[in-house]
VEXRO-281553 format. One line per field, with one value per residue (C-alpha): residue in one letter; y, x, z. Coordinates in steps of 0.25 Angstrom, whole numbers, plus 5000, padded with zeros to 4 digits. Each point is the difference from the previous one (the first is absolute). Layout:
res	c(a ...)
north	c(Y ...)
east	c(X ...)
up	c(Z ...)
END
This chain:
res	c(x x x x x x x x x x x x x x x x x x x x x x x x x x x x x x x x x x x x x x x x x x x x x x x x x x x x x x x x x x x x x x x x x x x x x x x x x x x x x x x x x x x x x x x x x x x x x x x x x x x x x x x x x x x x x x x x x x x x x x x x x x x x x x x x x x x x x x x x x x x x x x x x x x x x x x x x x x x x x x x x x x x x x x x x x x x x x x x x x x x x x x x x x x x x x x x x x x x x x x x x x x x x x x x x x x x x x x x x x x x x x x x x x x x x x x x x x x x x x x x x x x x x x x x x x x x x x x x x x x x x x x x x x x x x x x x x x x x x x x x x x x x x x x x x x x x x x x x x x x x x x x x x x x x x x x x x x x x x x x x x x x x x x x x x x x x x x x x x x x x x x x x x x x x x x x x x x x x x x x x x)
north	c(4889 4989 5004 4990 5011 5012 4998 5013 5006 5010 5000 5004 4988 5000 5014 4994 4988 5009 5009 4988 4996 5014 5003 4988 5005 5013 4991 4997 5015 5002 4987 5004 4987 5000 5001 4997 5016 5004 4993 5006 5014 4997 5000 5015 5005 4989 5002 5014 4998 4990 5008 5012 4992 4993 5015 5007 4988 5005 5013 5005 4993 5007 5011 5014 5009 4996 4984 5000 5007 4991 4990 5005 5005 4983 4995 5009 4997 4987 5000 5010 4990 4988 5009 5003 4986 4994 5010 4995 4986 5004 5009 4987 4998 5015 5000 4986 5007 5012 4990 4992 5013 5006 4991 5009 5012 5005 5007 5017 5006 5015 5010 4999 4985 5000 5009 4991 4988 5006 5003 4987 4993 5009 5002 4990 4989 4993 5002 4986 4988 5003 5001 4998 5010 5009 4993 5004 5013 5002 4994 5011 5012 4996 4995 5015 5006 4993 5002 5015 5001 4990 5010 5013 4998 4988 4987 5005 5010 4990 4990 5011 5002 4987 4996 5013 4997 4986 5004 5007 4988 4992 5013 4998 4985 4992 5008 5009 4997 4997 5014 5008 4994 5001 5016 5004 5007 4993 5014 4997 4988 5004 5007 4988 4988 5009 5001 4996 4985 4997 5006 4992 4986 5002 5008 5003 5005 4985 4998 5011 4993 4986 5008 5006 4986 4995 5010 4999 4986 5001 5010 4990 4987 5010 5005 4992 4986 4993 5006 4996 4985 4997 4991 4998 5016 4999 4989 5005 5014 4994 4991 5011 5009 4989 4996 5016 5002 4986 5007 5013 4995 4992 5013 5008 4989 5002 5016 4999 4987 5000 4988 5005 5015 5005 5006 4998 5006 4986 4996 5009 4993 4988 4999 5009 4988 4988 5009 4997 4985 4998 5005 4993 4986 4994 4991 4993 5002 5002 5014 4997 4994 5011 5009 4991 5001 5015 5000 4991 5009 5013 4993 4991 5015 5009 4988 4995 5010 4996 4987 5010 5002 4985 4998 5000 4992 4990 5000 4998 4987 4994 5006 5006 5012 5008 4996 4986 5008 5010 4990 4992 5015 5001 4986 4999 5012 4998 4988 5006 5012 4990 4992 5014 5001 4988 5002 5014 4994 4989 5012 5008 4989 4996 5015 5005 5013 5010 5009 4987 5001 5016 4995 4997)
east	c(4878 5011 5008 4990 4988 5005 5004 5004 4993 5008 5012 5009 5008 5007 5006 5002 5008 5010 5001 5006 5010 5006 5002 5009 5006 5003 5010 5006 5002 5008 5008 5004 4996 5001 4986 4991 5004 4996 4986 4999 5000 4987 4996 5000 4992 4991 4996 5000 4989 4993 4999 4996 4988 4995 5000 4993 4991 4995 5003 4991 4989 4999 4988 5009 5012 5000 4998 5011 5010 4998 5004 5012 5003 4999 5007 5012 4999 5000 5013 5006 4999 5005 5013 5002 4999 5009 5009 5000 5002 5013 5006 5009 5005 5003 5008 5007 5004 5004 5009 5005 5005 5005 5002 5009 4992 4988 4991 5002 4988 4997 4989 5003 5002 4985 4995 5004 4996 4985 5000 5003 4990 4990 5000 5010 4997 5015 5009 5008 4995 4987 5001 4985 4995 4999 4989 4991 5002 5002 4984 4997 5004 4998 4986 4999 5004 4993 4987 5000 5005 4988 4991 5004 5007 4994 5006 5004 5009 5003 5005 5008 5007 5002 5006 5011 5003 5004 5007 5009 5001 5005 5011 5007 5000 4999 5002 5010 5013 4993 4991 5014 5008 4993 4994 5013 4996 5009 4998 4988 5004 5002 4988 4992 5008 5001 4989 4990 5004 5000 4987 4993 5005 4998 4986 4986 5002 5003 4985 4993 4998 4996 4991 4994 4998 4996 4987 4999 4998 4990 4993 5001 4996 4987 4995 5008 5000 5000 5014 5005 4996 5002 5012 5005 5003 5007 5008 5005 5004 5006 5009 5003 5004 5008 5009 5002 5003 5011 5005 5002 5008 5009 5002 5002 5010 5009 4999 5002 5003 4990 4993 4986 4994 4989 4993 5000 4993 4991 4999 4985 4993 5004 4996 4987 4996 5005 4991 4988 5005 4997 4988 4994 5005 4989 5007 4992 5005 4993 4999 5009 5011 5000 5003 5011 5004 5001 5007 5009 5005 5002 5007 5010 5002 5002 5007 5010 5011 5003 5007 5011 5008 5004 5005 5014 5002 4991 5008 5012 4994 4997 5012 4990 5005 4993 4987 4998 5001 4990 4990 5003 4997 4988 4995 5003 4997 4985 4998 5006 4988 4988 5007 4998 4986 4996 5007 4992 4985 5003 5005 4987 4991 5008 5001 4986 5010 4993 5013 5003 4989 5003 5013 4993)
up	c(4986 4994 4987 4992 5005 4993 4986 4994 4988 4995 4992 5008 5004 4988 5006 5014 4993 4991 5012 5009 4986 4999 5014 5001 4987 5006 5009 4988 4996 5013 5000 4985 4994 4987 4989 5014 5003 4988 5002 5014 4993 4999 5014 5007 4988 5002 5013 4998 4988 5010 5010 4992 4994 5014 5007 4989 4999 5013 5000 4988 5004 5014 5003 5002 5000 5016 4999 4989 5009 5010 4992 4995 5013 5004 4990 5004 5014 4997 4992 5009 5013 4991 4996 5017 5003 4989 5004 5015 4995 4992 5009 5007 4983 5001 5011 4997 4986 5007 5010 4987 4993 5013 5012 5006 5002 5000 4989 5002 5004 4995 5000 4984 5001 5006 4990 4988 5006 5003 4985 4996 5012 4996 4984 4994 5009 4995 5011 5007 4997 4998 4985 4996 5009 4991 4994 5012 4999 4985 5000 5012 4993 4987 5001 5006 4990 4988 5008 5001 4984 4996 5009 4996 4987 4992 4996 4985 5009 5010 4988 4993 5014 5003 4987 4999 5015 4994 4988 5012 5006 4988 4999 5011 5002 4988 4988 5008 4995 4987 5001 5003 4990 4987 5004 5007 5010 5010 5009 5003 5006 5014 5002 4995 5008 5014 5005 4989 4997 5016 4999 4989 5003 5016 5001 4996 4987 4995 5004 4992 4987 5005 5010 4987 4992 5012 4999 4986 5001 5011 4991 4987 5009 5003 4985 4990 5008 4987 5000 5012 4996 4987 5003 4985 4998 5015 4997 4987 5006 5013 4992 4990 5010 5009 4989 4998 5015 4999 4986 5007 5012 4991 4990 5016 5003 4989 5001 5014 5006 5011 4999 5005 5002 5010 4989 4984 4988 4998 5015 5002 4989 5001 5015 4996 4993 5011 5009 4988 4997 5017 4999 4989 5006 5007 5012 5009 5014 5014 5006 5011 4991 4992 5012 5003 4987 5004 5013 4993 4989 5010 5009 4990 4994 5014 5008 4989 5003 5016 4993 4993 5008 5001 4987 4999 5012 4993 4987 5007 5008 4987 4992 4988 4992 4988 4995 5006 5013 4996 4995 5014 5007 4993 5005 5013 5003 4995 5008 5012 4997 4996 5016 5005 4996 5005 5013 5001 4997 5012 5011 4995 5001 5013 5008 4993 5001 4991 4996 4993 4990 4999 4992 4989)
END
């Protein structure tokens, strides 16, 4: 069936579309370019809330305990194979970093060596150059976990959760320095920082509360639709809390000089309501380009990474410092990723290899 056959007819494309903007943002974040990484804040709990909403949209709707486990149990595998495989493909960038750090010797292997480096593989997932792995298996564990508190607790109790593990968050990493210095309870501070801030800017717990909207929206797109549509209160709330979310990095800055955080107090609600605002925009695209579309983000957003480590040599070749360098980073590096993508559609339609299509 050509592209021309299958019209889509739900709203969905407008998801798929801000989807493939904010994964190329995300490069953005990474390559330190300025305003763009603010606006690539948006991404991770984007997809989180995407993805939330597409598997209970499913999930919900399924006949038993048993056919919902199944699911769950599918959706894990599938991002537990896609998190082996990336790791695979990076594993040459892992050892040329390791090489570029240390080209005279080789890394120290030790039974407490291994063990740390099994935590990180298995429940951190950010360890080399690898550095949005921990995506994969944040969504792993932290659908996981949402799933059982929505089963045996309720959603009021799951959101009460969700939104104290948050205000955690935004404790150490954001407000930190600003949380410390106006309470004073600086001794505090290293109980917080080590291990709890590696833990909430690296692992699931980052995923529990756009897990949760995630289903709230799914549950409003089912018996408040009116909601979930009604583009006027949408637009007003999503400019409202985007011009907070800029305010509040710029008020962050000044307090802490850091020009972008993983987590801020207006970030949720303002992507809450971009997750609406793709919703309700109707777009008018086939099926298979939409799935294009979707391939496309995921694999701008996993692959981007592998082209880090050529940086500096690439700022020396064309003598850039400062922020012209990270803006050209940010662009080149993005090309060299959309190239990438291109390249792996043409060997997977070539080979018919089907551990090609398990990447994505």
């Amino acid at each position: 069936m050509s592209p021309s056959q299958t019209k889509s007819t739900t709203p969905y494309v407008g998801i798929d579309l801000l989807k493939c903007i904010l994964a190329i943002l995300v490069v953005a974040i990474h390559t330190h370019a300025p305003f763009f990484n603010i606006l690539g804040r948006f991404a991770v709990p984007f997809f989180f809330m995407t993805s939330s909403f597409f598997f209970f949209k499913k999930y919900i709707h399924l006949e038993n305990r048993h056919a919902q486990n199944i699911a769950l149990w599918r959706y894990a595998k599938k991002l537990a194979i896609m998190y082996v495989l990336w790791r695979i493909l990076y594993l040459p960038f892992d050892i040329y970093k390791n090489f570029q750090s240390n080209p005279n010797s080789f890394p120290n292997i030790s039974v407490s060596g291994l063990i740390k480096w099994f935590f990180k593989f298995v429940f951190i997932g950010r360890d080399g150059t690898f550095i949005t792995g921990w995506y994969l298996i944040a969504s792993i564990f932290g659908m996981l976990v949402i799933v059982f508190l929505i089963r045996y607790v309720g959603l009021r109790v799951t959101l009460i959760i969700s939104i104290i593990v948050e205000l955690l968050i935004l404790m150490v990493t954001s407000y930190g320095q600003v949380t410390f210095s106006i309470i004073l309870i600086n001794h505090a501070l290293p109980f917080l920082n080590n291990p709890f801030s590696t833990l909430t800017t690296n692992t699931f717990i980052r995923s529990l509360l756009p897990f949760t909207l995630g289903f709230i929206i799914f549950m409003l797109s089912n018996s408040h639709k009116s909601i979930t549509t009604n583009k006027k209160l949408i637009n007003f709330y999503l400019i409202l809390f985007s011009i907070l979310y800029i305010v509040e990095c710029i008020v962050l800055y000044r307090f802490t000089g850091v020009g972008s955080f993983d987590e801020t107090l207006f970030l949720q609600p303002a992507v809450f309501f971009l997750v609406l605002y793709g919703m309700a925009s109707h777009v008018s695209l086939s099926t298979s380009h939409s799935l294009y579309l979707r391939e496309f983000s995921t694999f701008i957003f996993l692959v981007h990474p592998m082209f880090f480590q050529f940086r500096m040599s690439l700022d020396q070749l064309v003598n850039i410092t400062g922020v012209a360098a990270d803006y050209f980073n940010f662009v080149w590096i993005v090309l060299a990723s959309i190239a990438t993508y291109f390249a792996y559609r043409w060997l997977r339609k070539l080979t018919g290899f089907k551990w090609l299509r398990y990447i994505l």
